[in-house]
C-alpha angles and dihedrals in degrees: 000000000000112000097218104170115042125223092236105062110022108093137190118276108219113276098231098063110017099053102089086030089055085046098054085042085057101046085042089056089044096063089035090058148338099256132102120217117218115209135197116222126204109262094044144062095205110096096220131174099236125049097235115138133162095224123078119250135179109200114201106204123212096252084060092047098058087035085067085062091226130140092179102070094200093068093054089049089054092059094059113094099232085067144062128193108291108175118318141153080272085063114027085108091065088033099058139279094271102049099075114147093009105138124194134161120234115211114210093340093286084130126263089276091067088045110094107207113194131172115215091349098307137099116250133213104275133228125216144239113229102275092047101266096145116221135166113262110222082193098074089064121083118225090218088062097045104101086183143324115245114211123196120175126203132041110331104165093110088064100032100011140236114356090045090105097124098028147275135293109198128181126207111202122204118259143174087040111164119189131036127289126192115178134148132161130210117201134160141194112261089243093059108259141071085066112177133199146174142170125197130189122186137174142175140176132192120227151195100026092320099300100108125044128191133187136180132193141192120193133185127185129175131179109183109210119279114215129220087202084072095054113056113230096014101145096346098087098105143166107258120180115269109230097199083063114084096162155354108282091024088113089249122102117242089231134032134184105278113196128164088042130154131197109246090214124009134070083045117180116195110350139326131219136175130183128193108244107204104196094052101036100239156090118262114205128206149194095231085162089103139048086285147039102258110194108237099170143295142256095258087060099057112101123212142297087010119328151113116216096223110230142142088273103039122038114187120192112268115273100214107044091135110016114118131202093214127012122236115263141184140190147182119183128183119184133187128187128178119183116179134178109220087174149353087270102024129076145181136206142166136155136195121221124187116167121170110196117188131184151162135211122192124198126179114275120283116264147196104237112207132175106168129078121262131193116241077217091066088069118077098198096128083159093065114072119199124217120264089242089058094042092051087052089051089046092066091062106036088260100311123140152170124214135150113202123242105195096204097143091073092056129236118320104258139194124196109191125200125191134168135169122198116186142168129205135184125177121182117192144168154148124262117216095269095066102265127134116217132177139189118209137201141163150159135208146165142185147203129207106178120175136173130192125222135196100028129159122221111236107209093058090040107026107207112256089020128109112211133057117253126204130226087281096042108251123128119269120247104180089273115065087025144353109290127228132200122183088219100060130051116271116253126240090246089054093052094057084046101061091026117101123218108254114282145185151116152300118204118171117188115188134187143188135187143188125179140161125199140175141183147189152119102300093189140338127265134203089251100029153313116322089229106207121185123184148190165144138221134185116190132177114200110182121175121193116191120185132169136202115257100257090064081053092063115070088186092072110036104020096238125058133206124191134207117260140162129181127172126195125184118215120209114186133169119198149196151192140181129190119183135169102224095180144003154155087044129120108291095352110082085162139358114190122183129201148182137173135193135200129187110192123190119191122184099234100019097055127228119314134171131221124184141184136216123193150184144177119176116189096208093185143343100303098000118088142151132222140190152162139192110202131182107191141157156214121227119215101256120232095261093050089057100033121027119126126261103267136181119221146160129251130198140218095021122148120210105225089226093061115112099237100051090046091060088045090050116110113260092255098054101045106086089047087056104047088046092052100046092048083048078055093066089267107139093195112000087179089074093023117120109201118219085232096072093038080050099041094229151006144266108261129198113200126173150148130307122206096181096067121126128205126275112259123210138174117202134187128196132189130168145167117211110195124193099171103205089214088060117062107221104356124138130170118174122178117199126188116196126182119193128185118179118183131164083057116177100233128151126250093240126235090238099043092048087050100050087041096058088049100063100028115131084230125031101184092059100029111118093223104051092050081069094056119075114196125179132241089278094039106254112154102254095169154341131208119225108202129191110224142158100255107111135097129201129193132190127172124158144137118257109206125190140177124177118179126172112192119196099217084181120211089018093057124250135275127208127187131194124201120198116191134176117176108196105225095173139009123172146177145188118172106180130026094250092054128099111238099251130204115248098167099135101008121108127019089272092058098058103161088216126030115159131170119210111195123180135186126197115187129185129171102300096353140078139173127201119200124191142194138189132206147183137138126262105261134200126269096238148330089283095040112139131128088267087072115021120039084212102023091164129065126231107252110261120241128171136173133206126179126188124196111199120180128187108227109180126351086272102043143061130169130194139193123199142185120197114201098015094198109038097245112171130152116225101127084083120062091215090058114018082091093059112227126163118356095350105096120220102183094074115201113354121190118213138171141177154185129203117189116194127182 
């Protein structure tokens, strides 16, 4: 008997729609042959005939891939409604500035480490985010070679292993293609940027006598940068303090929309200078850059917490000079597979993968931030001479100033990120003579993830925060012993090779290298059926190296340090799955399967842990069945949560709760506690006292490894109802209910949180918080500690709907239409041991309570068009978010529409044209969604269109 379809890469199809298409497969392979093809769907080890599985999959097939119009694959994923952003060239400038071009996809918003990403049933190499957290990157996989995405919801870690918490993604590529295919596709933003391109040539043969196939492929995919700057109001939207308001309960909201604002001091271009005006009680501010004082604003118009209200009478400096709304990205992908038959039972296949991603992320120019008045007499530069129009504004106030410096003239900060991934597979696999398949696996991969930073300043020669240049000693330059530097005048160009770093970055390689070995077969009959049994065993060695170049070591020169470190682990882990048909043919039970899987992992730093599967489908009758699973899975601690070196950083917007401000904004009962321990911190009167961190905008962190560190642990339930009705033609709902609780959850303890803890804790000298702040004698902030621990708790529960119908409409061609559907029913959260779990189901824009996707297809003769709609409910701002506090604290519900017209021109040929986003509709006009971020578009409409040639 000839094995023709592995059980590695062949996936489910989704059970609403592939059911009566796999059944016509099956009839048409019967009278082709005698023989009967066993598959393996995603979700199982064991190669069975039907496509029956307990747990519930959505299968994306390749013709809706290309339908969404997407060459990333990350931002189709994002769209679906089992998903929320997880990190994408929409988001790398939240995400940090490294981590320009990463894509991954994020599964029922646990985060994109609990989401397990596979390609043809197997884990892949992974790439990192900046810091060494590996993740999977969605980027390196062309869309052309996806021949559909398998998603499977609820603990897999029984069947793939640790990470699969939230779920599996699992891509199918395409295999056994024989001909040539050229295709590529140009689109652009209506606004003229974020243009995006791409060209794809594959081919494949087939050889000695059809046994051996071979294909080869070449891909190349470019996105130019998108500006915020081109779309008014894209990520400058923001909350400003409401100055009617002077209280919660007054009838006025704390916060209202801000737009047209401007930032009083930052994004400076050119200098800054404000002077104290006496008969009006206020600070007036001006452009001295030119040959005059030209007026900007003054103090009275700033409107809290950091904005100018633009006017004709007030002009702030633009928000949003250097924010994108996607990122550039670039990417070459080379691809070989080689399948071969060696005998009728015995098969061979490998493939070659090597993918370069390269990317760049610009932020505005880094800046010296400064809210106090200084005196021009503090600074002993006699050799810089300032212009007449700055000394007659000194003079009005005896030689005192404020300024805040803008370092344009060193360009915008700047990171170029470059990442490849080369990896091998082979995969032998076979049938014995009783009937069993068997396969043993191996591969090997590596990455690279290389960044350098531009446009630095060196911060022992220009302290942050500070005003003059030092030299090596630490004296202030006067032109002799250094290049001087005066806030008032522009900054020289020898000054700006003085305080500039040489570019810097990181290197950080993550390997990884697997063996396995799995069968499968009927182990005995029962009276209903066959006791299907599949084994196996893996052994995997993951291994990440990190180094820096010797400038991020420093924290004297460039405020923040990273330190080499590497750190390798080897996973052995022995599986198991049975599958057996317990009863049949009786009344309401066609067919009653049972399952139940087991997993022992050992790591070599985390121990040994089980995880385990049961699992159950009942065909109740013909078309109606029902489906479920019980999971207990885990997360094991990565390598960079146990083993990263001890490094200093800066993090911004902090407040120190001692600071005055933050003291009279404290809740009556908190208040007295916080006063007694800041002045136990060395604070004489913390009531008047103003706290550097606020005058800094943040505060020095020390973050590291921790070894201690034990597995996440997560019980899911799954229960779900498939419907086929035999009346209806075509017609599938199924309704899935999944209900997912992770504990033990690896969190860290929060800069912030640790801060505001401490400061109300009933004993400073044992709290656990306060032992991770270090204060000085006077009690200045130093440092703060952020620790990973086990201490957080996650909670998901929600409702999964879907309706597929395809209606022949004969000689006017036939039209089919899909609904996805998910309705949140919970969704909590509990970061730290001493908090209460709280309830985010409709809060935030990843916690919609609805999100739902309508896609329909008409095709008629040589044409088709694809229409598509997205959906999700308006959501609340935050946890707090009432009309007290927000003047707009709900969001409008999100809707966007793509269409896709496709046409057939010769037998060789298609084209397609395509619009995302048909009517424009973007959301700027509210500050939690003008940026854009989850399912609010930014882009705004967007233009595509395509050929493919195949001969």
């Amino acid at each position: 008997m000839r094995f023709k379809n592995s059980p590695i890469t062949l996936a489910l199809i989704s059970a609403l729609t592939a059911i009566p298409t796999y059944a016509e497969e099956v009839k048409g392979q019967s009278e082709a042959n005698d023989t009967i093809d066993r598959i393996q769907v995603t979700g199982s080890r064991i190669a069975r005939i039907n496509t029956h599985t307990p747990s519930p999959v959505i299968s994306v097939d390749a013709e809706a891939v290309k339908a969404s119009g997407y060459l990333n694959i990350n931002e189709l994923l994002t769209e679906l409604p089992q998903f929320v952003f997880g990190v994408g060239t929409a988001s790398s400038n939240q995400d940090g500035f490294s981590n320009a071009g990463l894509n991954a996809a994020n599964l029922r918003n646990l985060g994109t480490e609990r989401t397990l990403t596979l390609i043809n049933g197997r884990r892949v190499v992974q790439s990192t985010y900046d810091t060494g957290e590996m993740v999977t990157d969605t980027s390196y996989i062309p869309t052309e070679l996806i021949d559909r995405i398998d998603i499977l919801t609820g603990g897999a870690a029984s069947t793939y292993g640790a990470d699969a918490v939230a779920g599996v993604v699992n891509y199918v590529m395409k295999k056994n293609y024989e001909g040539t295919k050229i295709s590529g596709q140009y689109g652009g933003s209506a606004v003229g940027d974020g243009e995006e391109s791409t060209f794809t040539i594959t081919t494949g043969h087939n050889f000695d006598d059809q046994r051996g196939n071979v294909v080869f492929s070449l891909d190349y995919y470019n996105q130019e940068r998108a500006k915020d700057s081109n779309r008014p109001g894209s990520g400058t939207t923001r909350w400003i303090n409401n100055p009617l308001s002077t209280g919660t309960g007054d009838g006025h909201s704390n916060k209202i929309v801000g737009t047209n604002l401007g930032w009083p001091d930052y994004n400076v271009v050119g200098q800054l200078m404000g002077v104290w005006d006496a008969d009006n009680d206020r600070t007036n501010y001006y452009d001295i850059s030119g040959d005059e004082a030209l007026y900007m604003y003054n103090s009275n118009d700033k409107v809290g917490p950091f904005y100018i209200q633009n006017s004709d009478s007030a002009q702030g400096y633009e928000l949003d000079t250097f924010a994108m709304t996607r990122n550039p990205f670039e990417r070459h992908t080379a691809y070989l597979l080689f399948n071969y038959e060696l005998d009728d039972n015995t098969s061979l296949t490998t493939d070659f993968r090597y993918t370069k991603v390269e990317s760049n992320l610009l932020s505005s120019p880094e800046f010296n931030y400064g809210q106090r008045f200084i005196n021009i007499n503090d600074f002993a530069q006699s050799n810089l001479v300032l212009p007449s129009h700055v000394q007659n504004l000194l003079a009005q106030d005896d030689g005192y100033f404020q300024t805040s410096v803008g370092l344009y003239e060193l360009g915008p900060r700047k990171a170029a990120v470059e990442r490849d991934l080369f990896a091998f597979s082979a995969t032998l696999e076979g049938e014995f003579e009783n009937g069993w398949v068997w396969d043993a696996y191996a591969s090997s991969g590596v990455t690279h993830n290389d960044s350098l930073f531009f446009n630095r300043t060196d911060k022992r020669r220009l302290p942050r925060n500070g005003y003059q240049t030092l030299s090596a000693s630490g004296e202030i330059c006067n032109g002799n012993n250094c290049p001087a530097f005066n806030p008032l005048l522009p900054m020289s160009q020898e000054t700006i090779d003085y305080v500039r770093v040489a570019p810097y970055g990181s290197q950080i390689k993550s390997e990884q290298h697997t063996f396995a070995f799995t069968t499968s077969g009927d182990l005995l009959e029962l009276p209903y059926g066959a006791l299907a049994f599949a084994a196996g065993a893996e052994v995997r060695r993951e291994s990440l190296e990190l180094n820096t170049d010797e400038a991020w070591q420093n924290s004297k020169i460039t405020g923040s340090s990273r330190l080499p470190w590497d750190a390798g682990r080897t996973i052995k882990e022995l599986y198991f799955e049975l599958e057996a048909p317990v009863l049949g043919d009786t009344f309401l039970v066609e067919e009653l399967v049972l399952s139940a899987a087991g997993r022992v992992s050992d790591y070599t730093y985390s121990g040994k842990h089980n995880t385990w599967k049961l699992g159950a489908t009942w065909t109740i009758i013909d078309g109606l069945a029902m489906r479920s699973t019980l999971a207990h899975t885990v997360r094991a601690p990565q390598l960079v949560e146990q083993f990263r070196a001890a490094s200093l950083g800066w993090r911004a917007n902090i407040e120190d709760p001692c600071d005055k401000l933050q003291i009279a904004n404290a809740a009556n009962s908190d208040r007295a506690k916080t006063i007694s321990n800041c002045k136990a911190f060395g604070i004489t009167d913390p009531e008047s006292w103003d706290s550097p961190t606020a005058t800094d905008g943040g505060v020095n962190s020390i973050s590291g490894g921790n070894i201690a560190l034990q597995p996440e642990k997560a019980d899911t339930l799954t229960v779900g109802l498939v419907y086929t009705p035999n009346f209806i033609d075509n017609l599938s709902l199924t309704v899935d209910y999944f209900d997912i609780d992770l504990t033990n959850a690896m969190q860290s303890t929060g800069i912030q949180n640790s801060l505001d803890k401490c400061a109300t804790a009933d004993d400073i000298n044992s709290d656990i918080y306060c032992a991770l702040v270090n204060r000085n004698s006077t009690g200045q902030i130093d440092s703060v500690l952020n620790a990973v621990v086990n201490q957080a708790l996650r909670g998901r529960r929600a409702v999964d709907f879907e309706v597929s119908y395809l209606r022949n409409l004969e000689s006017y061609g036939e039209i089919d239409f899909s609904i996805y559907v998910t309705k949140l029913i919970h969704s909590t959260s509990r970061d730290s041991i001493d908090n209460d779990e709280e309830e985010f189901r409709g809060i935030g824009t990843f916690n919609s309570n609805l999100r739902g996707r309508l896609t329909m297809t008409y095709r008629y003769e040589d044409i088709s068009i694809n229409w598509i709609t997205n959906y999700a409910e308006g959501v609340q701002v935050d946890i707090d978010g009432t009309y007290d506090l927000y003047e707009k604290p709900f969001t409008e519900d999100a809707l966007k529409h793509d269409v896709r017209i496709a046409y057939k021109a010769t037998d060789n040929t298609n084209l397609y044209f395509g619009i995302r986003n048909v009517f424009d509709k973007t959301y700027y006009d509210h500050p939690t969604t003008a940026s854009g971020l989850g399912q609010y578009d930014s882009m705004g409409r967007f233009f595509y269109g395509g050929i493919s040639y195949e001969f």
